[in-house]
N, C-alpha and C positions, 0 to 999 in steps of 0.2 A: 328467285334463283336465276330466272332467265336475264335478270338486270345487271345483278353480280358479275354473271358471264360475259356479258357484253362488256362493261366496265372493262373486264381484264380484257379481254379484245383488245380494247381501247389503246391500254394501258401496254402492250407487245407491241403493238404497230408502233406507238412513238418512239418506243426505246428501238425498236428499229429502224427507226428513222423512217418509215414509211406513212403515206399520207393519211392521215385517217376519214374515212367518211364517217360521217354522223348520219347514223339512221333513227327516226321516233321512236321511239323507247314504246314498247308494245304495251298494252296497260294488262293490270296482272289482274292474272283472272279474279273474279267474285266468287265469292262463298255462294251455295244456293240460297233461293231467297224461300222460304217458306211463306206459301199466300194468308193475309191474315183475313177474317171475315171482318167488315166494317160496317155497322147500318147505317142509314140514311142518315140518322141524328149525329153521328159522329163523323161524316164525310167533311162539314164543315172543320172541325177542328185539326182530322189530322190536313187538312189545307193548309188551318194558320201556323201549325206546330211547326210544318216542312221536314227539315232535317233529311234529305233526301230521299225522301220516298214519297209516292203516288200514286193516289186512287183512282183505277178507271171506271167505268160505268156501269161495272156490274158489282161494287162495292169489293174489289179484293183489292189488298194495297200490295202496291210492288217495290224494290227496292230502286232506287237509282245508281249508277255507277261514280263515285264519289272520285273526284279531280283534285288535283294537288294546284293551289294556287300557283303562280307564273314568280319568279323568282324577286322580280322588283317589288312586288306585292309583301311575298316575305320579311324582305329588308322593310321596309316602309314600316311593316306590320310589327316586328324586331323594335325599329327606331320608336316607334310609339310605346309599345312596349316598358323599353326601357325607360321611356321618357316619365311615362306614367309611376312607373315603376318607383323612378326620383323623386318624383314628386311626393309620393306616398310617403319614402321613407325620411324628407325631407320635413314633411307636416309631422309624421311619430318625430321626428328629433325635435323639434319645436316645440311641440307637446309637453313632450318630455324635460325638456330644458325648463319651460315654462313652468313647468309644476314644482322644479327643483327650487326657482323663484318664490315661489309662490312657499315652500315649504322654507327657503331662509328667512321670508319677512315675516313668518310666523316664528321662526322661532327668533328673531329679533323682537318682536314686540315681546314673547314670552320672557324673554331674557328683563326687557325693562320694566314688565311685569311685576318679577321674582324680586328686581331692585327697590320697587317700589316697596313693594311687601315687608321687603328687609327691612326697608328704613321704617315704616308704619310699626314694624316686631320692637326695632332699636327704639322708638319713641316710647313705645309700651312698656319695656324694660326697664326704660330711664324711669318713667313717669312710676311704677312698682316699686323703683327702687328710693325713689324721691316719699313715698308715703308710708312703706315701710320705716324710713328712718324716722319721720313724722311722728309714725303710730310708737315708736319705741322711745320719743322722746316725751309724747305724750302719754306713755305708761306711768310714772310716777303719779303723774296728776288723778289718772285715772281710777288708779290702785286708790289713794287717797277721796274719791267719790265713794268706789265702793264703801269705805271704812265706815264715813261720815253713813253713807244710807243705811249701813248697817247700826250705827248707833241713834242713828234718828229710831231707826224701828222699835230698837230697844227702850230708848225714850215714850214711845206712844205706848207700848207697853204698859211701864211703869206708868205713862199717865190714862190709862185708861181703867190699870189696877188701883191706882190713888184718887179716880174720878170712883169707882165702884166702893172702896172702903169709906168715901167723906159721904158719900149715902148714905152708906149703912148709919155711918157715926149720927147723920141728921135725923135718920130715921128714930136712930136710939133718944137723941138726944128730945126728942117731939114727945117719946112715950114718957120720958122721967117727967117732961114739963107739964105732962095731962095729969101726973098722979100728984 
């Protein structure tokens, strides 16, 4: 609040044209610090952690009075920053792009894939259609196998019926010949 005020101070003097002195900007007060207990095992650490605060010698930690870096530090700190910043979104765009790559030459190869396949389908279709016409021209013939196996069987039949009867007849004929 007290920084506000000055500001506007500031801020009246110029517009009246009058000189402004610059005085240090008073540092704004601290919150109380509530003491923490620390043991002995743990003085090391809050050492390394920092983060502005400080253990003295009877294990209570206190806080420190936290400082606003110096203005060139800011910008400096800003320009990294952002630099960093580029870069990062520099590598996702790369990334990204490259994946896009990566996803056309797939579906490139799929595409010649799918052609390949096609023609391998077309070859099979010709080649189906190439033995069905075969198989239909070779139906009469075939028709005519059946026919033929069919009166062969008939035939063994009949000779197997006319093998069984010239028995019998030799059998008969054996017994007139003993009498």
């Amino acid at each position: 609040m007290a920084a506000a005020m000055a500001v506007e101070d500031e801020l009246r003097q110029q517009e009246s044209g009058e000189e402004v002195e610059r005085q240090p900007a008073a540092p704004a007060p601290c919150a109380p610090v509530t003491p923490l207990a620390v043991g002995a095992g743990d003085q090391e650490q809050v050492e390394a952690v920092g983060g502005g605060r400080r253990t003295d010698d009877f294990g209570i930690e206190t806080a420190e009075e936290a400082t606003e870096p110096s203005e060139p530090d800011i910008n400096e700190l800003c320009k990294d920053m952002f630099t960093k910043m580029s870069l990062y979104l520099q590598g996702e765009l790369t990334a990204t792009c490259e994946d896009y790559k990566l996803l056309e030459n797939m579906n490139k190869l799929t595409g010649l894939k799918y052609l390949e396949m096609k023609e391998i389908a077309l070859n099979i279709n010709r080649n189906l259609k190439d033995l069905n016409q075969k198989y239909a021209s070779l139906q009469p013939y075939l028709d005519q196998i059946n026919q033929i196996e069919e009166q062969v069987a008939a035939l063994e039949q009949a000779a197997y019926r006319l093998d069984a009867y010239s028995k019998k007849l030799e059998a008969k004929f054996k017994k007139l010949e003993k009498r």
